[in-house]
ZASE-361379 format. One record per residue (C-alpha): residue in one letter; residue number from 1; x, y, z. Coordinates in steps of 0.5 Angstrom, whole numbers, plus 2048, in hexadecimal, padded with zeros to 3 digits. Each point is the difference from the previous one (the first is absolute). Layout:
% residues N
<pt 'a'; NUM; <X; Y; Z>> ...
END
This chain:
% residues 178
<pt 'x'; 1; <800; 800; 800>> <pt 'x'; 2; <802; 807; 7FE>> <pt 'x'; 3; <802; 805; 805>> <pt 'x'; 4; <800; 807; 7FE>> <pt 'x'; 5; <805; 805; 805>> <pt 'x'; 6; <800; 808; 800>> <pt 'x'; 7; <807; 801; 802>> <pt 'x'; 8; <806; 7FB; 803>> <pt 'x'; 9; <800; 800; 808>> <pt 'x'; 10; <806; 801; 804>> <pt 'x'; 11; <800; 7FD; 806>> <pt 'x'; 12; <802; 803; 806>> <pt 'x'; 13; <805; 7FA; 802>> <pt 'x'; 14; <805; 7FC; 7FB>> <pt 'x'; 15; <803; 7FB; 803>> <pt 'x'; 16; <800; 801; 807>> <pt 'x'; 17; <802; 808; 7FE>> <pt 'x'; 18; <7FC; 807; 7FE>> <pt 'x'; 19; <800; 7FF; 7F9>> <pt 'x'; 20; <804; 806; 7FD>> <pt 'x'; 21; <7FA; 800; 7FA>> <pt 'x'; 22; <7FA; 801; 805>> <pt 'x'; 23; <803; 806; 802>> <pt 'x'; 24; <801; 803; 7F9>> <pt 'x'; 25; <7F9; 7FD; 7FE>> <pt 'x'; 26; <7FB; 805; 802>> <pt 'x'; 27; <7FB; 7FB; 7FD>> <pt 'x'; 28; <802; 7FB; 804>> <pt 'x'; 29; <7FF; 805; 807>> <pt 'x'; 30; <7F9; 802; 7FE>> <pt 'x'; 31; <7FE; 7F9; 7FF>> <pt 'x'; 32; <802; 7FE; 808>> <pt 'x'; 33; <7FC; 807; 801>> <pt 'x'; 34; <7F9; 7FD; 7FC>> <pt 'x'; 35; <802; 7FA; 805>> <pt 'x'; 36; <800; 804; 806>> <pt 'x'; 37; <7F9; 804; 802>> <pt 'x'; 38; <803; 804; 806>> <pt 'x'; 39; <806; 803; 7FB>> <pt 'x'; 40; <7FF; 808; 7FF>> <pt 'x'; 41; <803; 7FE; 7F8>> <pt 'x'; 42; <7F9; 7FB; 800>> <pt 'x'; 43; <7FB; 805; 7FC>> <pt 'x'; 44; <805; 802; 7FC>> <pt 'x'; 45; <803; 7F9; 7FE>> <pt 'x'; 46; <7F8; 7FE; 7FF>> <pt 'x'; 47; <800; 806; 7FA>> <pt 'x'; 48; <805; 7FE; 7FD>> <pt 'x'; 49; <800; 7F9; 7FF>> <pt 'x'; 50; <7F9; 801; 7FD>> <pt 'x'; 51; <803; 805; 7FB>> <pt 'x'; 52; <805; 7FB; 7FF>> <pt 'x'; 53; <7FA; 7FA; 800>> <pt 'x'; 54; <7FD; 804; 7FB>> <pt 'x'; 55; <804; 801; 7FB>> <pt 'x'; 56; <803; 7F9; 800>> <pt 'x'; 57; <7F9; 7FD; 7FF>> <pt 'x'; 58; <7FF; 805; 7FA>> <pt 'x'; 59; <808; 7FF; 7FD>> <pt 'x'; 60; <7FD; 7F9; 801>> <pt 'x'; 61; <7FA; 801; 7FB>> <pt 'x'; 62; <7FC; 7FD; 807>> <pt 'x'; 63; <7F9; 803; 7FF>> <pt 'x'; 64; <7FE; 800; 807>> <pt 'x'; 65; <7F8; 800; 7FF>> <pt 'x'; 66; <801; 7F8; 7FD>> <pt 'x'; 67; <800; 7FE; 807>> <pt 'x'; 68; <7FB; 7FE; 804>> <pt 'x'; 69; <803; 801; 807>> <pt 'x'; 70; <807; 802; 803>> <pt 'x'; 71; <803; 7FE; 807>> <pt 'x'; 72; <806; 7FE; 803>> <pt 'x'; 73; <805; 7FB; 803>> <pt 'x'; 74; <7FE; 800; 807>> <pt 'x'; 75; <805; 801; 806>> <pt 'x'; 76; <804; 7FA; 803>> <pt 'x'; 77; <7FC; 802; 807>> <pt 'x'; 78; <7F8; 7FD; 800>> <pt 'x'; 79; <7FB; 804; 7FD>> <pt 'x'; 80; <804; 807; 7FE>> <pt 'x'; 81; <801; 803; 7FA>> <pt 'x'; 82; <806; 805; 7FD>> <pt 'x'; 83; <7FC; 807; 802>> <pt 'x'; 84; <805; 803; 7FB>> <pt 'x'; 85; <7FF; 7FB; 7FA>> <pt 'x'; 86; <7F8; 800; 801>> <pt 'x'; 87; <801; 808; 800>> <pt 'x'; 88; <804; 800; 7FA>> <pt 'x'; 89; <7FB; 7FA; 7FC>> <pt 'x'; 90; <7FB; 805; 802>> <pt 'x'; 91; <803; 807; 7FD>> <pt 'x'; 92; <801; 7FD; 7F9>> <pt 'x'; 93; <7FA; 7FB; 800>> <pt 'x'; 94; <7FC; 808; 800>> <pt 'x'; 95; <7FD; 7FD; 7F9>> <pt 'x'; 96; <801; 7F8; 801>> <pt 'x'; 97; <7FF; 7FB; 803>> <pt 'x'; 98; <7FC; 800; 807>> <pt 'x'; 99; <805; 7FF; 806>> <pt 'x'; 100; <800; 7FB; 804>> <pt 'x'; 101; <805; 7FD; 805>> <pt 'x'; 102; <7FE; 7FB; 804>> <pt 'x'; 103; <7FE; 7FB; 7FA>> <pt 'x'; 104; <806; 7FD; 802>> <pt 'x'; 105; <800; 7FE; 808>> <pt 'x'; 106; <806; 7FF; 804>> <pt 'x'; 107; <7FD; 7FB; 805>> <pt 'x'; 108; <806; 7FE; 804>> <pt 'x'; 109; <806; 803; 800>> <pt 'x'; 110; <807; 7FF; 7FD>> <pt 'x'; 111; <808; 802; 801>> <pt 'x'; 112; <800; 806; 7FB>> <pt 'x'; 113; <805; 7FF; 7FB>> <pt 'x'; 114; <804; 805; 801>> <pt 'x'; 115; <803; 7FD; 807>> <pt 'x'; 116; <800; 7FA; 7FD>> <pt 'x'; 117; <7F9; 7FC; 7FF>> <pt 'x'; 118; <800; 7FA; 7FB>> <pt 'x'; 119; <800; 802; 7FA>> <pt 'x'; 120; <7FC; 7FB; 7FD>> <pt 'x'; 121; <7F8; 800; 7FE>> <pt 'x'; 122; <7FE; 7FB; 805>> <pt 'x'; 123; <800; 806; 805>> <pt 'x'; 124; <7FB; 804; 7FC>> <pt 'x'; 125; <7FD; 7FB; 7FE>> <pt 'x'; 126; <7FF; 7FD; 807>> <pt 'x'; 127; <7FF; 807; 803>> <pt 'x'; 128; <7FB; 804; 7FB>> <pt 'x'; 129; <7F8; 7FF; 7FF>> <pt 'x'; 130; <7FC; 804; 7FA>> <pt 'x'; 131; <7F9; 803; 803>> <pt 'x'; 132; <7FD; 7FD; 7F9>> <pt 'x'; 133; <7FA; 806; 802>> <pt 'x'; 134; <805; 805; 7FE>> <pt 'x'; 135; <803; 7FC; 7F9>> <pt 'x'; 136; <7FC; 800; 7FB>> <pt 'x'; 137; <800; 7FA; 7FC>> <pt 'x'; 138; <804; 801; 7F8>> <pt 'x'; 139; <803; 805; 803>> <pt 'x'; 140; <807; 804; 7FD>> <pt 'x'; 141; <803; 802; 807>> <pt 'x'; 142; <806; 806; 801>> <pt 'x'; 143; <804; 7FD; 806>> <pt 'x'; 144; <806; 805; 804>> <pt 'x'; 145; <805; 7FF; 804>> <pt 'x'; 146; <805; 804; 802>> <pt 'x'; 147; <808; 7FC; 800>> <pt 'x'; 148; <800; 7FA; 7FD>> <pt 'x'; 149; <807; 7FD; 800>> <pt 'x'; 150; <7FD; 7F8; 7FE>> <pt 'x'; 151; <7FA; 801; 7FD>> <pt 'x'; 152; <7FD; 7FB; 805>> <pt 'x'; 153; <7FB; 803; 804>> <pt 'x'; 154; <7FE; 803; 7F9>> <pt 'x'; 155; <7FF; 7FB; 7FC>> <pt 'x'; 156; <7FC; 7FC; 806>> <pt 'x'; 157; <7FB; 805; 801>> <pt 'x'; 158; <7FF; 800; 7F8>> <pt 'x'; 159; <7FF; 7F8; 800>> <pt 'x'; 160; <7FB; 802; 806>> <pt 'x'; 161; <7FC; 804; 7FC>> <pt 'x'; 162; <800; 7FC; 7FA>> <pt 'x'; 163; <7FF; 7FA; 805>> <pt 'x'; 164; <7FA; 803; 802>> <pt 'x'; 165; <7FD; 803; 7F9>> <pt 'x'; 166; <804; 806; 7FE>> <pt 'x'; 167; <801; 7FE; 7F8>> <pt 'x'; 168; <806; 805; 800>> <pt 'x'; 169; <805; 804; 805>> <pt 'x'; 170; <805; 805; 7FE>> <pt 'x'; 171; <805; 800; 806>> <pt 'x'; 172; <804; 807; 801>> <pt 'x'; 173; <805; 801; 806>> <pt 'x'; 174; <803; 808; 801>> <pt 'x'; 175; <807; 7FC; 800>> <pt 'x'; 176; <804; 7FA; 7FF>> <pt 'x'; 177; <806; 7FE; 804>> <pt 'x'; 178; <806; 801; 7FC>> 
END
């Protein structure tokens, strides 16, 4: 399955040490800022990820009115949800597609990925239900997640909904690893 990404991420760490390319990365710092509600920078990185999001749906030739429903990769916590990426969804979703972010629920919780949580789809798998009253059947979905660095936690939230009716998921991540 194909992931599309908006920018390539730095991480903060590599290799056990501050990676010298996330602090010359002003993307990768405003993508922790999207993570972290409580950041003064928050707002202002939620604007410009849905400029950045917007212009890389239309550099695409994704036409947004030919989905049926938007939502996003659900937290690694039980029942919680990414404000930042639902806030963005919903600023460049102004003319597409409804968005609903608790179509996938993460029912149990499970070790974030970036403190070293299994990267396999089982977990997923496993871990996420579909409130099926909120997916419509034969549906083309917009899937979003923040930072994908194996595409795992992605991709077995598309295999979910298609699981459970969805005909189509186009995954999107803000950014990917490098």
């Amino acid at each position: 399955m194909a992931i599309f990404h908006v920018v390539d991420y730095h991480p903060y760490r590599k290799n056990g040490q501050i990676n010298p390319d996330f602090q010359n990365s002003i993307e990768s710092k405003k993508l922790l800022d999207v993570k972290d509600p409580t950041n003064t920078n928050h707002t202002a990185a939620l604007r410009y990820y849905a400029g950045k999001l917007s212009a890389f749906l239309r550099r695409q030739g994704i036409d947004l009115t030919s989905f049926d429903v938007a939502t996003v990769v659900p937290s690694s916590r039980a029942n919680s949800y990414s404000t930042g990426l639902i806030r963005i969804l919903i600023a460049v979703c102004n003319q597409g597609p409804p968005v609903v972010p608790d179509i996938l629920i993460r029912h149990t919780a499970i070790q974030s990925m970036h403190s070293g949580g299994m990267r396999f789809p089982d977990v997923h798998h496993r871990s996420i239900n579909v409130n099926r009253q909120l997916l419509p059947l034969n549906c083309r979905v917009l899937l979003l997640d923040d930072i994908v660095t194996t595409g795992v936690s992605l991709t077995a939230c598309a295999d979910i909904l298609i699981y459970n009716g969805a005909t189509e998921v186009v995954c999107i991540a803000l950014g990917q690893t490098v």
